[in-house]
C-alpha positions in Angstrom: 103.7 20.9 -57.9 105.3 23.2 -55.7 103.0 25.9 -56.8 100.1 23.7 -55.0 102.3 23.1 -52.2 102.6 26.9 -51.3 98.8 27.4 -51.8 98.1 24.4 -49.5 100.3 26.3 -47.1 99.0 30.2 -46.9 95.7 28.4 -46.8 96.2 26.1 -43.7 97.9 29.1 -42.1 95.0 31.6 -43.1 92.4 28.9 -41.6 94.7 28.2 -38.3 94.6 32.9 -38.1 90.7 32.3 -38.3 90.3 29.2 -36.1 92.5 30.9 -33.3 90.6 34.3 -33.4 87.7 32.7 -33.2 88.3 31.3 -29.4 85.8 34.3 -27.5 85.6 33.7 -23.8 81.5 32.9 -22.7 79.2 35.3 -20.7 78.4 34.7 -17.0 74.9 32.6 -17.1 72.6 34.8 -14.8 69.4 33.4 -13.3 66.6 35.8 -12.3 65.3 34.1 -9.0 63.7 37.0 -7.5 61.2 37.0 -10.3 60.9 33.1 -10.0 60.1 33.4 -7.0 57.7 36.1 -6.5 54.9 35.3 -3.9 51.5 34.4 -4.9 49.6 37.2 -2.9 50.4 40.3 -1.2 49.1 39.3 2.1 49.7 35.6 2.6 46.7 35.7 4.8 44.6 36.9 2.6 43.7 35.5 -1.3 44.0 38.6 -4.0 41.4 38.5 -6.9 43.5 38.8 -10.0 40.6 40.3 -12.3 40.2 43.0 -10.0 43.2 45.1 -10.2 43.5 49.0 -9.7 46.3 49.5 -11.3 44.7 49.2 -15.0 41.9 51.5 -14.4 42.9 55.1 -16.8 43.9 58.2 -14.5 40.4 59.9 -15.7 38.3 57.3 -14.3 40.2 56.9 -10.8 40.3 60.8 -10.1 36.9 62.5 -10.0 37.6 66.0 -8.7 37.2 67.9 -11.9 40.0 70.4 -10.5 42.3 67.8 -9.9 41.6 66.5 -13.5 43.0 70.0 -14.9 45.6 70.1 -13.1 47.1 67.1 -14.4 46.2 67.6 -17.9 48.3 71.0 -17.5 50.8 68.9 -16.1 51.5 66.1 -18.3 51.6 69.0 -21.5 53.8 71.4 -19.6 56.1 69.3 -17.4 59.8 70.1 -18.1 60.8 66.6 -16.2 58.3 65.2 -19.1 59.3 66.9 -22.1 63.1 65.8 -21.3 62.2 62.6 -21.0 60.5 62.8 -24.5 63.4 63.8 -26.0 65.1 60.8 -24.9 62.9 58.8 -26.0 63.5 60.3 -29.8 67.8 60.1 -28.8 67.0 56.5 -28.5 65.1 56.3 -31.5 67.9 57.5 -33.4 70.0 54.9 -32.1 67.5 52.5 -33.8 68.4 53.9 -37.0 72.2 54.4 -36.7 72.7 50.6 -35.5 70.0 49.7 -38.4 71.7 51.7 -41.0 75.3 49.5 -40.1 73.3 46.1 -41.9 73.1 47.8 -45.0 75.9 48.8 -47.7 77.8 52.2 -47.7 77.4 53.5 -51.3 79.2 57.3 -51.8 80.1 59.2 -55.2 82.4 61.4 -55.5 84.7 63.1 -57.8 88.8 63.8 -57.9 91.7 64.9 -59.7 95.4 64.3 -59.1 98.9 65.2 -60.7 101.5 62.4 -59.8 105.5 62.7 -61.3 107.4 59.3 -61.5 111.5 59.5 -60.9 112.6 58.4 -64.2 115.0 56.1 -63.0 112.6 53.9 -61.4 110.5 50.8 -62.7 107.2 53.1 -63.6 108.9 56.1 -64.5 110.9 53.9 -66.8 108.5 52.0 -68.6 105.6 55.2 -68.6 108.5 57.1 -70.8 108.9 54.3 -72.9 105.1 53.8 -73.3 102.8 56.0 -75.6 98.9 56.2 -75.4 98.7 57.0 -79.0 100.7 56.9 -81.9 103.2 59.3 -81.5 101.8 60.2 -77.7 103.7 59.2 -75.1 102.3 59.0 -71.5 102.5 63.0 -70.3 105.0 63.5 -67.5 103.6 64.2 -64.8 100.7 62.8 -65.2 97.5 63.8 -64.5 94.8 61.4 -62.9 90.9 62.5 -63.1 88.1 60.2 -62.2 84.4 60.4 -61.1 82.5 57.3 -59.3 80.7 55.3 -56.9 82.6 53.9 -53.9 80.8 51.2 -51.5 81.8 49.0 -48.6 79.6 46.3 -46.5 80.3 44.4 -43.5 78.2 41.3 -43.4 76.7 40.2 -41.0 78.0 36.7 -40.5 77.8 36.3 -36.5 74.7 38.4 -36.6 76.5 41.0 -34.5 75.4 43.8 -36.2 72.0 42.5 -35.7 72.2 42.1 -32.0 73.4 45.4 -31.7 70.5 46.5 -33.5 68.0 44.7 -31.6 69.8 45.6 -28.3 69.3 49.4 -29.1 65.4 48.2 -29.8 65.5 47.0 -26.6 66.7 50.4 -25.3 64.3 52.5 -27.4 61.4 50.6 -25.8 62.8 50.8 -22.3 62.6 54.9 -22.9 59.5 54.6 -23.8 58.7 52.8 -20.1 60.7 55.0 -18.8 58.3 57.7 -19.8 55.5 56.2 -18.6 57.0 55.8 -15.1 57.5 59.4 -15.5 53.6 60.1 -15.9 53.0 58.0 -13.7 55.0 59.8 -11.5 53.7 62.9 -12.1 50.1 62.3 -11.7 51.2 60.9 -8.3 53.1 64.2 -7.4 50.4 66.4 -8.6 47.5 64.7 -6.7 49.4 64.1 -3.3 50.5 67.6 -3.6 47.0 69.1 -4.4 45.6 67.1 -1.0 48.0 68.2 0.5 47.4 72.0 0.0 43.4 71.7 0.4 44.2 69.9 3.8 46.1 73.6 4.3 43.1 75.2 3.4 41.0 73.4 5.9 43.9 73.7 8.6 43.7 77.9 8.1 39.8 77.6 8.7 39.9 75.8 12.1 42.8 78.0 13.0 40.9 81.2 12.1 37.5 79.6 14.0 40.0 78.7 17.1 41.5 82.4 17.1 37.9 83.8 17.2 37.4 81.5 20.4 40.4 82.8 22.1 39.2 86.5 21.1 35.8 85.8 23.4 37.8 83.8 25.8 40.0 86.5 26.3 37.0 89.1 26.4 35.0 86.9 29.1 38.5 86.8 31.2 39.0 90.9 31.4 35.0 90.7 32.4 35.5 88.6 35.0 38.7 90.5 35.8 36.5 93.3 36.7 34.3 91.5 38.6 37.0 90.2 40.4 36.0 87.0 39.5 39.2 86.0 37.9 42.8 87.5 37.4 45.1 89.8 35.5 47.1 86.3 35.1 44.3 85.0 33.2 44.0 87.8 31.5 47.8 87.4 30.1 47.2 83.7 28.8 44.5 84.3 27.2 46.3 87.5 25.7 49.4 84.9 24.8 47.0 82.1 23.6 45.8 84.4 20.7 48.9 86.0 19.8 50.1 82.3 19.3 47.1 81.0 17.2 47.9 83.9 14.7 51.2 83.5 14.5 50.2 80.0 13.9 48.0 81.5 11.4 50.4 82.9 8.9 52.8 79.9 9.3 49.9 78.1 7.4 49.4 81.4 4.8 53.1 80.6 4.2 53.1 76.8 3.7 50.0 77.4 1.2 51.6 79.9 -0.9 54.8 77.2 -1.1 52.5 74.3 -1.9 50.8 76.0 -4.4 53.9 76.9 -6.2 55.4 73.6 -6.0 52.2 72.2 -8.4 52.6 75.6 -10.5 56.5 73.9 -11.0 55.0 70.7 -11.5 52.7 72.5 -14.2 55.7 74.1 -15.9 54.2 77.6 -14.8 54.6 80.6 -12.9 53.4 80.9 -9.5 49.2 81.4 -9.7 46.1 81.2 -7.7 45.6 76.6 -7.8 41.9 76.2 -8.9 40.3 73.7 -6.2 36.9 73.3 -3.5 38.3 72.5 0.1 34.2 72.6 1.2 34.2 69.2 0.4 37.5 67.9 1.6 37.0 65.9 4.8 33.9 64.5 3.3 35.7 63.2 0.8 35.2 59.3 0.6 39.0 57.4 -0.5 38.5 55.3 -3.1 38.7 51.2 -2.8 41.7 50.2 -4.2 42.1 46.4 -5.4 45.4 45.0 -5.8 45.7 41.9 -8.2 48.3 39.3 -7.7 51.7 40.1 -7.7 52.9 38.6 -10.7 50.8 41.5 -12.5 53.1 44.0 -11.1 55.3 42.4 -14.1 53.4 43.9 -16.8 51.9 46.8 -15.2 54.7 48.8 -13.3 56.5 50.8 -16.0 59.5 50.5 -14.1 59.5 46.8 -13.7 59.0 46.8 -17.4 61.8 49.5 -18.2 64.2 47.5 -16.5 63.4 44.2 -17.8 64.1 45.9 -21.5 67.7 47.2 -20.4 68.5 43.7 -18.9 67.6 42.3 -22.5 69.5 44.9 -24.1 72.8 44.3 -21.9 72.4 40.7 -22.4 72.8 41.6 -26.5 75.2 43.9 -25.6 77.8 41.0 -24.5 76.6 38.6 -27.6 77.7 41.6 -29.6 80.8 42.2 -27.5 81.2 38.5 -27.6 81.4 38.3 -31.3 83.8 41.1 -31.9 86.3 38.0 -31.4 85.3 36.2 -34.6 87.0 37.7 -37.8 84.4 40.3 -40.0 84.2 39.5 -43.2 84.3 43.2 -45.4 83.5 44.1 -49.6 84.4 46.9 -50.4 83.6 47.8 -54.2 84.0 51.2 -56.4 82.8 52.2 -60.0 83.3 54.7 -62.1 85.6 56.7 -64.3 89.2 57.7 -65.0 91.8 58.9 -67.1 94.6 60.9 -67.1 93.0 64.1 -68.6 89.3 65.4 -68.7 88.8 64.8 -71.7 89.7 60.9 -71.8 86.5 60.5 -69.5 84.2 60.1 -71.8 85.9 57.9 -74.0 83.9 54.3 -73.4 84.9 52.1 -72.5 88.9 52.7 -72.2 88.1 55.3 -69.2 86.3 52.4 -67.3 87.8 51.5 -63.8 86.3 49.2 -61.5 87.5 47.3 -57.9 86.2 44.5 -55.9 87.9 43.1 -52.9 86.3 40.8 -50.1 88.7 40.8 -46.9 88.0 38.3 -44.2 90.2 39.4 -40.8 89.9 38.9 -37.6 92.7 40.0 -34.4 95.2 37.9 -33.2 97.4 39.6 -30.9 97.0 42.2 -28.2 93.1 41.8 -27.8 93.0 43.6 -24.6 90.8 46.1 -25.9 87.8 43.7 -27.4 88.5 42.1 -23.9 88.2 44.4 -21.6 84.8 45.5 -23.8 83.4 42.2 -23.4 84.1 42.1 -19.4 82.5 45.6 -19.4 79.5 44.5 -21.2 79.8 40.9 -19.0 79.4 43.4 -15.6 77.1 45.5 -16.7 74.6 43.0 -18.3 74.8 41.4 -14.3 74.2 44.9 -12.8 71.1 44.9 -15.1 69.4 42.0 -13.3 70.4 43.3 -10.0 68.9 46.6 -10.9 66.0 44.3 -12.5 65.8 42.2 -8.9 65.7 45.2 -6.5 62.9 46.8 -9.2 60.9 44.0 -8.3 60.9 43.3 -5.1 60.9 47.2 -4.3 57.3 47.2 -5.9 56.3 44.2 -4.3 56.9 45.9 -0.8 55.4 49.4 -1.4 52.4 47.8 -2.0 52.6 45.3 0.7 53.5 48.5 3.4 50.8 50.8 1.4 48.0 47.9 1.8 49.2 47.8 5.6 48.9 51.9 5.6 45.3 52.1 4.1 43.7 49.8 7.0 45.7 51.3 9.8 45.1 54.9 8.6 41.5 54.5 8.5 41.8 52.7 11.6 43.5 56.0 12.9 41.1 58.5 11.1 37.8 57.0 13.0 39.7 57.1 16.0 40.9 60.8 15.3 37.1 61.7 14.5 36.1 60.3 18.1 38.3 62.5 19.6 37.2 65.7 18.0 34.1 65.3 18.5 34.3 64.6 22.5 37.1 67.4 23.2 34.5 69.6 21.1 31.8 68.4 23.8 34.4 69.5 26.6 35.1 72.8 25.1 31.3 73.8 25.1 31.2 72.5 29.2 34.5 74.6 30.0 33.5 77.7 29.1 29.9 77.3 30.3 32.1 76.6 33.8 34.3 79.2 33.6 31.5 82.0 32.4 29.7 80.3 36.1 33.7 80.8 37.7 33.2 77.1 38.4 36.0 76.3 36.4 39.9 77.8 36.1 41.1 79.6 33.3 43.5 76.6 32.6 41.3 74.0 31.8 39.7 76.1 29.4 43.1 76.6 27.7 43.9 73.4 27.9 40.8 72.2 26.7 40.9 74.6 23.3 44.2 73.6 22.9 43.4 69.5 23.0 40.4 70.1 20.7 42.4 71.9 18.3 45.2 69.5 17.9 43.0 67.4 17.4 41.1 68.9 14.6 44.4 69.9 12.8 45.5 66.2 13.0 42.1 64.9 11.7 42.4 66.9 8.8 46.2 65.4 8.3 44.7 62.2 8.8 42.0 62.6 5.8 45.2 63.9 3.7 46.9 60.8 4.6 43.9 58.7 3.5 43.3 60.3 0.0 47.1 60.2 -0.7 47.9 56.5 0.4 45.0 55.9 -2.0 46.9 57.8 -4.7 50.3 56.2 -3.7 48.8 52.6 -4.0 47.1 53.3 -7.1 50.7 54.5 -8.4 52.5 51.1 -6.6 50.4 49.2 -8.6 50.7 50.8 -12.2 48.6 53.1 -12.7 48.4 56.7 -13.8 50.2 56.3 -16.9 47.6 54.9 -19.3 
């Protein structure tokens, strides 16, 4: 009777250890209400078509210079930014296994040998000298101990922690994998903008060069007319100063191209060489029409967005698995195999048999600051997650609202630009035919050559502008990665 009453005892007391370990404080509910309430349309004046959507169309189909193409098919098998980026992915990946490989037993074999001496005057040192093996064997002092066997242990999985630790470094592995596609998508972007940029350089050197041989005849009419004492030595020195600064201007642009064109050789992963492109063809160059979607597609085709979303849903297992390391784990641990006191005895079946199973079921009591102060970490960082998530979102939202804004106003600028050009070009032709008739001053020729070629040089940055924005937008909206 009293032998029940101490059972009934250690086994109330062992349920009240597990009923008070289990007691885990609750994660902060978090509501995403920047993706409830994203708006229906970029421009609220205007209705988007969501089957007509940019941002899906392949990188090979959107670009059609064939230059451009190789560039970024160098690019995306060269770039260093890239290649460290797939090597995260694979870290990552690894992670998968490793958390994977915790729902499964440990089984390891091994072998050993020991020599362990008893004091005689204790209980085993007693009772192994009054003991013998054999008939007229008693137990050898010291003794020996040999054994060979399997050893395994196993948590399971009773909370499923192991299994939302697993699924939370899924979670991760796939938000790598976004992330490398915000990469490419990044690149293609770099690599594009930067090879406008350069043949809008090229076009720049050629009206500089054209404007420098204008100021060579302007300068040769003025010492003409210098003679003929139709005009001045001060003439003479403008003119002299106008062309000194127009080739100096000159090299300034040799300069920038041989730094733009090493900037895509880095993007490349290559040494610095001659960049492959036509710049004939530049500010003919038609941008293509981008269409935008809704919003709400932004979801599934920014990689970004997407990249994000996985890491909140792998912070959000990361404090159910925090969570749970309040609840007791329940371990077996098992070994197999076997042992005796010499060599030889191993053999002997089944004497030299040894075998152990134990189940332990434990969870902590006292001084639980650690598993705390993991779970608030995992609490905090599962709500910087959706903040990170939130600003994602409403990040893309906006570029593509202000690069939407951009493409009308730019081409809006561009014709404007073009207007220009072509009437200062008018007033340069009327200039010089009143100056070579000394019916005009020396100054309003300057002036004029100077207006027309600001001009020009900004028309070409405007046609840059255009073809880049295009780029940009097509990148705001998810694409370049596929």
């Amino acid at each position: 009777m009293g032998n029940l009453k101490t059972k009934n005892i250690i086994t109330a007391i062992a349920l009240s250890l597990v009923l008070a370990s289990c007691k885990a404080p609750m994660a902060t509910v978090i509501k995403d209400e920047v993706k409830e309430n994203i708006p229906q349309n970029f421009n609220q004046e205007e209705q988007q078509d969501a089957n007509n959507n940019s941002g899906t169309t392949p990188w090979r189909q959107f670009f059609t210079d064939p230059n451009l193409v190789s560039l970024i098919e160098i690019a995306l098998k060269n770039n260093q930014e890239l290649l460290i980026t797939l090597q995260e992915i694979e870290i990552a990946k690894s992670g998968v296994l490793a958390k994977k490989g915790r729902l499964s037993p440990t089984v390891s074999a091994g072998i050993g040998a020991g020599l362990k001496k008893a004091g005689r005057y204790t209980s085993e040192g007693a009772g192994d000298a009054s003991t013998e093996m054999e008939a007229g064997k008693p137990i050898p002092d010291p003794l020996g101990n040999f054994e060979a066997g399997l050893n395994a242990s196993w948590e399971i999985d009773i909370w499923k922690k192991l299994r939302n630790e697993k699924e939370s470094a899924v979670a991760h592995y796939l938000s790598t994998v976004e992330g490398k596609n915000f990469v490419l998508s990044n690149l293609i972007e770099e690599v594009a903008d930067d090879y406008y940029e350069l043949l809008a350089l090229d076009n720049q050197l050629d009206i500089i060069q054209q404007y420098i041989k204008l100021q060579q005849k302007a300068l040769e009419i003025s010492k003409i007319q210098k003679e003929a004492a139709a005009a001045t030595e001060l003439a003479v020195k403008k003119f002299e100063a106008e062309l000194a600064k127009s080739k100096a201007s000159e090299y300034t642009i040799r300069q920038q191209i041989t730094e733009k064109e090493n900037e895509i050789n880095a993007l490349l992963g290559r040494y610095p060489q001659p960049i492959v492109r036509a710049k004939e063809n530049f500010m003919s160059t038609i941008p293509q029409t981008v269409y935008t979607g809704i919003p709400s597609q932004l979801l599934a085709n920014r990689p970004d967005i997407k990249q994000a979303e996985l890491e909140l849903k792998a912070s959000k297992l990361d404090v159910e698995a925090a969570r749970k390391e309040f609840y007791p784990s329940l371990e077996i641990s098992a070994t197999l195999g076997l042992e005796a006191f010499k060599p030889s005895y191993l053999v002997k079946m089944p004497e030299s048999i040894a075998y152990n199973l134990a189940g332990e079921l434990a969870g902590p009591l006292i001084n639980k600051s650690a598993i705390k102060a993991n779970f608030q970490t995992a609490d905090a960082k599962q709500i910087q997650a959706l903040y990170e998530y939130d600003k994602t979102i409403l990040h893309a939202y906006l570029d593509v609202a202000n690069l939407m804004s951009k493409v009308k106003n730019i081409d809006q600028y561009y014709q404007l630009k073009s207007q220009e050009t072509k009437a200062l070009d008018q007033s340069i032709d009327i200039a010089n035919q009143l100056f070579r008739n000394s019916r005009a001053d020396y100054l309003e020729v300057l002036l004029n050559q100077r207006d027309a070629l600001d001009a020009k040089l900004e028309l070409i940055e405007a046609k840059q502008k255009q073809l880049s924005t295009v780029v940009d937008i097509y990148k705001s909206l998810g694409g370049g990665w596929k």
